[in-house]
KOLBA-617449 format. One line per 4 residues: number of its first residue (from 1); for each residue x negated, y negated, z of N, C-alpha, C. Coordinates in steps of 0.02 Angstrom, whole numbers, padded with zeros to 5 digits. Layout:
N
NUM) X Y Z X Y Z X Y Z  ... $
END
This chain:
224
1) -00042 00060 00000 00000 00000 00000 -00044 -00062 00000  -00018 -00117 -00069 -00063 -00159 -00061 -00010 -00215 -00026  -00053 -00276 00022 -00011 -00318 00048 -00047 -00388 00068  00003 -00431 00043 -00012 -00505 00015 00015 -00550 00028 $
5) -00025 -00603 00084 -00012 -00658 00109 -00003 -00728 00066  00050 -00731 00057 00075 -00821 00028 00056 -00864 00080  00019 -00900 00093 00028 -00933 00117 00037 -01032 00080  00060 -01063 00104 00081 -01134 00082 00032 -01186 00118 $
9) -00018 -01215 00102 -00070 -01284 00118 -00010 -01292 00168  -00071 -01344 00218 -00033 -01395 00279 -00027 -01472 00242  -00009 -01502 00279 00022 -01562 00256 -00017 -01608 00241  -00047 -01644 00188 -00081 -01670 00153 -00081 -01739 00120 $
13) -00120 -01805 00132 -00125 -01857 00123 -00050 -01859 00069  -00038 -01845 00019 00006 -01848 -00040 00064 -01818 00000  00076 -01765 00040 00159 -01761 00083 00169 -01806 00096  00111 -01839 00148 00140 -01888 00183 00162 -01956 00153 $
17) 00115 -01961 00093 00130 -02021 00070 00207 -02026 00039  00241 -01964 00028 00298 -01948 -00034 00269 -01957 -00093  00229 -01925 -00119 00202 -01948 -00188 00203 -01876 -00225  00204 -01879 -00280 00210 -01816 -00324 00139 -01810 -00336 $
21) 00128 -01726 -00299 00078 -01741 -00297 00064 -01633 -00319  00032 -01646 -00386 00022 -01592 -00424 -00071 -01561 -00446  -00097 -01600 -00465 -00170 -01600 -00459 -00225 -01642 -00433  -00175 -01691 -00419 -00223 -01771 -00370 -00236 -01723 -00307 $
25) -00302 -01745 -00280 -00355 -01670 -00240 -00345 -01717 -00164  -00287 -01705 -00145 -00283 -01768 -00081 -00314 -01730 -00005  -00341 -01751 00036 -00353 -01742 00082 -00295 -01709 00156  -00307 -01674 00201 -00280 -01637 00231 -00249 -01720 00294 $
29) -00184 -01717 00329 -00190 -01780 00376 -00198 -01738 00443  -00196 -01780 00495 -00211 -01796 00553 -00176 -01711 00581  -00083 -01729 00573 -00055 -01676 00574 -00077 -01625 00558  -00083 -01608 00483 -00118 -01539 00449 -00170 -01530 00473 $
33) -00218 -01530 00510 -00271 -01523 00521 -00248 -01476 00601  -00217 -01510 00652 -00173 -01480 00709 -00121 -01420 00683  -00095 -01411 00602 -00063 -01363 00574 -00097 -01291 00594  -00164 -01322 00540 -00223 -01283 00513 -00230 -01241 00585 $
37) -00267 -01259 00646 -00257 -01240 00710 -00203 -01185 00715  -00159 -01186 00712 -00102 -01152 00744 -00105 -01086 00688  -00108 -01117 00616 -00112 -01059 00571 -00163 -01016 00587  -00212 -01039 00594 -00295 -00981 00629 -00269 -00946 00663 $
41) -00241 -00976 00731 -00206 -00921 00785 -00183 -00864 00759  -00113 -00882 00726 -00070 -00847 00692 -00097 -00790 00650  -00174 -00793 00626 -00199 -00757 00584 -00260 -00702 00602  -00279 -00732 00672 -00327 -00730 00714 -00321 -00638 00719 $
45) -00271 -00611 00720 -00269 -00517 00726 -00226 -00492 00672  -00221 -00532 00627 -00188 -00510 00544 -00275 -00479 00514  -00262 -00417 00493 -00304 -00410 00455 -00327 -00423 00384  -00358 -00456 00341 -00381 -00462 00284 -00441 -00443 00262 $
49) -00433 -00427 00206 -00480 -00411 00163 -00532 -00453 00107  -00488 -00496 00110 -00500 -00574 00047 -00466 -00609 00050  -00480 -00692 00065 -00440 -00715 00032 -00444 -00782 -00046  -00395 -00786 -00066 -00412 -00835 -00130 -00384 -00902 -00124 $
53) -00385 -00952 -00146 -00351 -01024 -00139 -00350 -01047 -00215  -00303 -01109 -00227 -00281 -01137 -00288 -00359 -01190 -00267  -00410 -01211 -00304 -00459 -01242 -00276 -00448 -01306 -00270  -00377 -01358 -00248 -00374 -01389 -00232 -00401 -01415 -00166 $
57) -00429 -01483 -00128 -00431 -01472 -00048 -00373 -01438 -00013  -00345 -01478 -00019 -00289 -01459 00031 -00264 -01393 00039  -00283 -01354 -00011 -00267 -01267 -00029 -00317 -01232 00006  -00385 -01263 00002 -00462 -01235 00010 -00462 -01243 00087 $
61) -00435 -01271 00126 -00444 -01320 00208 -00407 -01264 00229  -00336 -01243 00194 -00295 -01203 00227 -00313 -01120 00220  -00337 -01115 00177 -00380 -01062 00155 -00440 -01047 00210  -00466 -01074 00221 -00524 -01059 00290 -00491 -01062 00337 $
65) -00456 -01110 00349 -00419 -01101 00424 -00413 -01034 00425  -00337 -00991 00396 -00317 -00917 00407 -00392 -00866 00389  -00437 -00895 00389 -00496 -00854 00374 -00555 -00843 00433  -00523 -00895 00472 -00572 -00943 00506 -00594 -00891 00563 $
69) -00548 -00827 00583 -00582 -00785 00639 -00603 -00715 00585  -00617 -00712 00524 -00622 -00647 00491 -00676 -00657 00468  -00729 -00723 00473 -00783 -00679 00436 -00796 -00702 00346  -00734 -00719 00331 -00731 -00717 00247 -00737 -00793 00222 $
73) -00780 -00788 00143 -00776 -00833 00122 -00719 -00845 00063  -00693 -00914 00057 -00636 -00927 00029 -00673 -00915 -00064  -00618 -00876 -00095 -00634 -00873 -00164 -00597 -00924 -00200  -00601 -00969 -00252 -00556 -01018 -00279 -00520 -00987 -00331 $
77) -00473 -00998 -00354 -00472 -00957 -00424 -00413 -00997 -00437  -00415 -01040 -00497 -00436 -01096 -00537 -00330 -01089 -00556  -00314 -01012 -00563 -00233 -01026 -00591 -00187 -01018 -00542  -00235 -01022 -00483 -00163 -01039 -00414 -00145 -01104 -00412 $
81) -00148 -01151 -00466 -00169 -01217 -00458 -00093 -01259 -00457  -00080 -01314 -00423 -00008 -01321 -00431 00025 -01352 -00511  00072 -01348 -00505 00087 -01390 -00583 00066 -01464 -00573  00045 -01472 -00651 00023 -01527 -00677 00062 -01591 -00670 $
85) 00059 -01649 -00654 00130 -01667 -00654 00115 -01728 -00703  00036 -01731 -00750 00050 -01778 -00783 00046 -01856 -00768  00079 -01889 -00829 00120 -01958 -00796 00140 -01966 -00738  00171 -01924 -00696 00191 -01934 -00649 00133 -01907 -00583 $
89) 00095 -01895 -00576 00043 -01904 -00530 00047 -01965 -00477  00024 -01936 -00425 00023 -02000 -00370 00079 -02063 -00379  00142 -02028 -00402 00168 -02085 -00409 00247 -02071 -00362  00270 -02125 -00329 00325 -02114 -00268 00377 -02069 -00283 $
93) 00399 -02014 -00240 00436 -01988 -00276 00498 -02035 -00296  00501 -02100 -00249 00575 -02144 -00233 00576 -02169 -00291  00518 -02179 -00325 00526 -02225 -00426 00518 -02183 -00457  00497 -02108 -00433 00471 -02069 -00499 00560 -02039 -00515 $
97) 00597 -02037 -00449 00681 -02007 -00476 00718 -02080 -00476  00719 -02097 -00404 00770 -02170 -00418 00779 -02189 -00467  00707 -02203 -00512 00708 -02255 -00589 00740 -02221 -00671  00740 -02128 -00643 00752 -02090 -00706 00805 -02042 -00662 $
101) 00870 -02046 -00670 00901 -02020 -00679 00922 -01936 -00697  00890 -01945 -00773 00885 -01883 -00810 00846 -01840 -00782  00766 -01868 -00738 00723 -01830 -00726 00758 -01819 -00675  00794 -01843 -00634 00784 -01819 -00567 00846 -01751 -00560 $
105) 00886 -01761 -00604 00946 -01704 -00631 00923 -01646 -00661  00855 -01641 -00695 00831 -01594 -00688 00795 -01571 -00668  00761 -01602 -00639 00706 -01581 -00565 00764 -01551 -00502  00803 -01549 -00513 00872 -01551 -00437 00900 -01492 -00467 $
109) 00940 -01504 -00530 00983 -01456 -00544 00933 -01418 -00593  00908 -01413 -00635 00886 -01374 -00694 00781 -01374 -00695  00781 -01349 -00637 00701 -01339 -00650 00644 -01317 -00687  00679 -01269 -00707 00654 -01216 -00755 00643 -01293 -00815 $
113) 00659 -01333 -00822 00660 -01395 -00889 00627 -01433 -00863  00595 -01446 -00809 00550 -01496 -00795 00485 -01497 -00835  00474 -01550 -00877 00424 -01541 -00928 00395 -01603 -00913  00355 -01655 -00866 00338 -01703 -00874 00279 -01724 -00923 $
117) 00284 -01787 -00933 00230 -01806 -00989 00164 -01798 -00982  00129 -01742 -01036 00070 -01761 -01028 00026 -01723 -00958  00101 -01680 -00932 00079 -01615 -00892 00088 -01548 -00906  00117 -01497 -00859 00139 -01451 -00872 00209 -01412 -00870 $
121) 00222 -01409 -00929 00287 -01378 -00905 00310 -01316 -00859  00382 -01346 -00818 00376 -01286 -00777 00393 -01199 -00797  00413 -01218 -00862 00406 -01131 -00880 00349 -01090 -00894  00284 -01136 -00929 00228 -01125 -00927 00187 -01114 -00844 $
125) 00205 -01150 -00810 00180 -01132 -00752 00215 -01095 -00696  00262 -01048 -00712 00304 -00988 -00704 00273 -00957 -00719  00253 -00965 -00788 00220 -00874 -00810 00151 -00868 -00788  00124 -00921 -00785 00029 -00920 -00782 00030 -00909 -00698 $
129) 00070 -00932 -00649 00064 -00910 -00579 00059 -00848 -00571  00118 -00794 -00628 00134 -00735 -00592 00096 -00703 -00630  00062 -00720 -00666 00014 -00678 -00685 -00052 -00675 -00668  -00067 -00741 -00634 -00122 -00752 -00589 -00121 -00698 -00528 $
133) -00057 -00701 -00514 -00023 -00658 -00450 -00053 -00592 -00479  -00020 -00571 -00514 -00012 -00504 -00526 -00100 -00488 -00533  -00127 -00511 -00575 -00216 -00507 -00591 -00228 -00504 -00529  -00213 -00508 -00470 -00248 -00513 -00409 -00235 -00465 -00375 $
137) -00178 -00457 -00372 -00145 -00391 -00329 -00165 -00331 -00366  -00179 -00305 -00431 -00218 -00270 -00479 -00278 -00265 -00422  -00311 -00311 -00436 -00392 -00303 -00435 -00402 -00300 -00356  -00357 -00307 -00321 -00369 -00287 -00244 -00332 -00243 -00225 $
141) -00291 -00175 -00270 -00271 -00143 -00249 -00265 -00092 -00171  -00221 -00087 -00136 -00261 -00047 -00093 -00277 -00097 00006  -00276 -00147 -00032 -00303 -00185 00016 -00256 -00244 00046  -00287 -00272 00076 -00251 -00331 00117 -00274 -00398 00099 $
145) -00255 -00451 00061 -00282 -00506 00052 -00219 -00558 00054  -00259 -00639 00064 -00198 -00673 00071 -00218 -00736 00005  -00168 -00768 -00009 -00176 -00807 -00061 -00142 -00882 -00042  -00180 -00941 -00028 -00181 -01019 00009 -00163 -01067 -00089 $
149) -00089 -01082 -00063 -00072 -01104 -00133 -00025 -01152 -00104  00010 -01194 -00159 00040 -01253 -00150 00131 -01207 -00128  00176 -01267 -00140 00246 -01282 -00118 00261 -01239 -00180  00246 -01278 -00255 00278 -01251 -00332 00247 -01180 -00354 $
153) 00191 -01172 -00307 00164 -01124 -00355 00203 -01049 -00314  00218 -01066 -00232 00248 -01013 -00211 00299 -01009 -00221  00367 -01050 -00241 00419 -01063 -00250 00419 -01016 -00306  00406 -01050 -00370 00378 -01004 -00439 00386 -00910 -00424 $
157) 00332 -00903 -00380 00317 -00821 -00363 00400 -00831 -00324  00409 -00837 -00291 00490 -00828 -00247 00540 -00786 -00284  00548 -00850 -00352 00598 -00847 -00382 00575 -00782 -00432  00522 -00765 -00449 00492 -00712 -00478 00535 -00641 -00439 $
161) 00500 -00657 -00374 00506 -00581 -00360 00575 -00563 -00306  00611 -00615 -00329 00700 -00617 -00297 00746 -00624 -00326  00746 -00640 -00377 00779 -00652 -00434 00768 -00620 -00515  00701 -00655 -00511 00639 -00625 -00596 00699 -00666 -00633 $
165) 00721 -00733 -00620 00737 -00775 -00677 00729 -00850 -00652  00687 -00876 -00710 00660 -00932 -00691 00746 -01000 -00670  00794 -00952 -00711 00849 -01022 -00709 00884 -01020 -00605  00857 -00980 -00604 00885 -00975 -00536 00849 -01005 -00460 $
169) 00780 -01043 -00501 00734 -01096 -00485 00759 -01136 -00397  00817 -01165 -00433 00846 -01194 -00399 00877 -01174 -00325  00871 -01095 -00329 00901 -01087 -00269 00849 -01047 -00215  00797 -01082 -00219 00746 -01048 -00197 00725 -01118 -00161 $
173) 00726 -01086 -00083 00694 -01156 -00039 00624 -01176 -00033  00623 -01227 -00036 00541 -01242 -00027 00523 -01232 00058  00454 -01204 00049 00424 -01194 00098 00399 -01261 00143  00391 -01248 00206 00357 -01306 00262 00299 -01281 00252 $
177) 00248 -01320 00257 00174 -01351 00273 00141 -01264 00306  00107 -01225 00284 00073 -01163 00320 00135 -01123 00336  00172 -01104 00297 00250 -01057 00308 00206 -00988 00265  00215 -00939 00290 00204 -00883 00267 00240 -00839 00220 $
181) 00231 -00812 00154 00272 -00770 00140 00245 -00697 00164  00246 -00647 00145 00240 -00556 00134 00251 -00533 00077  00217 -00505 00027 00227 -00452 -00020 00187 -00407 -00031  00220 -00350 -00016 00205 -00287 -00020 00175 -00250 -00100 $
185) 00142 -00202 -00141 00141 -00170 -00198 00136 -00122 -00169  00171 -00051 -00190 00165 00012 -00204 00135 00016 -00254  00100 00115 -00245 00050 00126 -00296 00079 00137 -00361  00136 00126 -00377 00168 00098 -00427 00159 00030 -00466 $
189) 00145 -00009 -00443 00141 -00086 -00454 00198 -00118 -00446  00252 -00087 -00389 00291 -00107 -00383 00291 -00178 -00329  00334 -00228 -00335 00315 -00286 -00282 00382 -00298 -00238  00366 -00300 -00188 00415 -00308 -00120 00422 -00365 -00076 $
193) 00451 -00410 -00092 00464 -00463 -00028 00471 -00443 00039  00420 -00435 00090 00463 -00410 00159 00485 -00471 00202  00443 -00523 00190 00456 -00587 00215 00438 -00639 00184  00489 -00716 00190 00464 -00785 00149 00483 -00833 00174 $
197) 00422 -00889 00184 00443 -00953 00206 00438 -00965 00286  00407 -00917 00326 00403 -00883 00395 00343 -00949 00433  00364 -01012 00450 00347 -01047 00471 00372 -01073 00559  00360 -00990 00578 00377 -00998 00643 00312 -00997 00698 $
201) 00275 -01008 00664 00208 -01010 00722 00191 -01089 00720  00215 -01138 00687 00221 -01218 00716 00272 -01243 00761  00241 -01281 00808 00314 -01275 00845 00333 -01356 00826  00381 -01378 00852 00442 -01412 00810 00396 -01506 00797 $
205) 00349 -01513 00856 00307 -01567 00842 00254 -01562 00785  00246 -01506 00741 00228 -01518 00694 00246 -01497 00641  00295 -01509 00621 00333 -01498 00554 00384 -01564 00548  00352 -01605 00499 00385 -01652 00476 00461 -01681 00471 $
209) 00499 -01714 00502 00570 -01708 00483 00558 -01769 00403  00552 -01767 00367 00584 -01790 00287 00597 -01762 00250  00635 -01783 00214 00656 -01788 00148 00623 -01736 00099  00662 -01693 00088 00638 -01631 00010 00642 -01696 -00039 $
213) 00581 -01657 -00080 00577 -01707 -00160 00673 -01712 -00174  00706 -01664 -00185 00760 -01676 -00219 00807 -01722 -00171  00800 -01740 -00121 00832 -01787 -00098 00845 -01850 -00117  00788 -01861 -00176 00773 -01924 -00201 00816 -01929 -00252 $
217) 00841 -01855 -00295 00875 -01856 -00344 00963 -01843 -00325  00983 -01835 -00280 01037 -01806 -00259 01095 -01895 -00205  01049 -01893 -00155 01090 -01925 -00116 01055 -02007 -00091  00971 -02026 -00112 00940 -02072 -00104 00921 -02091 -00034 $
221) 00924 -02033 00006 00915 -02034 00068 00848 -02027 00085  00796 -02077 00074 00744 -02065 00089 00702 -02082 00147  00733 -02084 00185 00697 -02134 00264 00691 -02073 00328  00694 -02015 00314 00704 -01958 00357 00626 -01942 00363 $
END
């Protein structure tokens, strides 16, 4: 039985700011860093074998942390990387939906169509995650490793292995800051969700109360 840690970066200069934030390499904050802490614990008698990160910072910080009592060095590997977002980089999420409408209707309702300019589309970065996924769980058959990746890129795998249709995007929650998933492979290559989104080893002073990106597109409630 092979078995594979999702884990989701801590909270990062670009959360905090609300900024769309897809390949801009932002720094870990004050908070995430006290995350990072709690995640070590949490990982401190989990056994692993390897683990890999999207080589962003904020992926790479969270990546050593859960590593941080095993011994291991963090491997990068280049297609855990989050989507591209383009034009829209570092830019608020409150003008990047407030000001477009259309974008924010399909960023909310129709994800699978999010194509921003001059980035990546999200169906392209559906398929290149789970196949990044899958290339990994392959080549570590057998074993125990965990994988330190963004919000989109685990969401992506979610809807993969709960659904296996990208239009159903939408009903797949985004993860908090170091939330854990579980997936299992049999020597089949079969893949098993046993757990997702398992962000119960922060306790309630560090997990952010704001605003999901789609809040911006839905109800304009952004002051949470």
């Amino acid at each position: 039985m092979t078995k594979i840690y999702l884990i989701r970066h801590c909270e990062a200069e670009g959360n905090h700011r609300r900024v769309f934030q897809g390949h801009i390499n932002t720094d870990v904050t004050e908070l995430g860093a006290k995350q990072l802490d709690v995640l070590a614990e949490r990982f401190r008698d989990i056994h692993i074998d390897k683990i890999y990160s999207s080589p962003l910072l904020r992926a790479m910080k969270t990546a050593e942390a859960a590593a941080r009592y095993h011994d291991l060095e963090v491997i990068p590997y280049d297609n855990l990387i989050e989507l591209n977002g383009g034009v829209l980089e570092d830019q608020p999420f409150e003008e990047v939906f407030g000001n477009n409408p259309d974008l924010a209707d399909t960023w909310n309702n129709h994800p699978q169509d999010f194509a921003p300019d001059k980035g990546e589309p999200m169906r392209e970065a559906y398929e290149r995650i789970f196949e990044a996924f899958k290339f990994l769980a392959q080549k570590n058959k057998d074993t125990t490793f965990a994988i330190s990746a963004h919000g989109g890129v685990i969401r992506c795998l979610l809807c993969r292995l709960i659904y296996n249709d990208i239009k159903r995007l939408k009903d797949v929650p985004w993860s908090d800051n170091t939330a854990i998933s579980l997936v299992t492979m049999d020597d089949y290559s079969n893949f098993k969700l046993e757990f997702y989104n398992d962000a119960s080893h922060l306790p309630e002073e560090l997990i952010p109360q704001r605003s999901r990106l789609d809040s911006y597109a839905t109800s304009g409630d952004n002051k949470k």
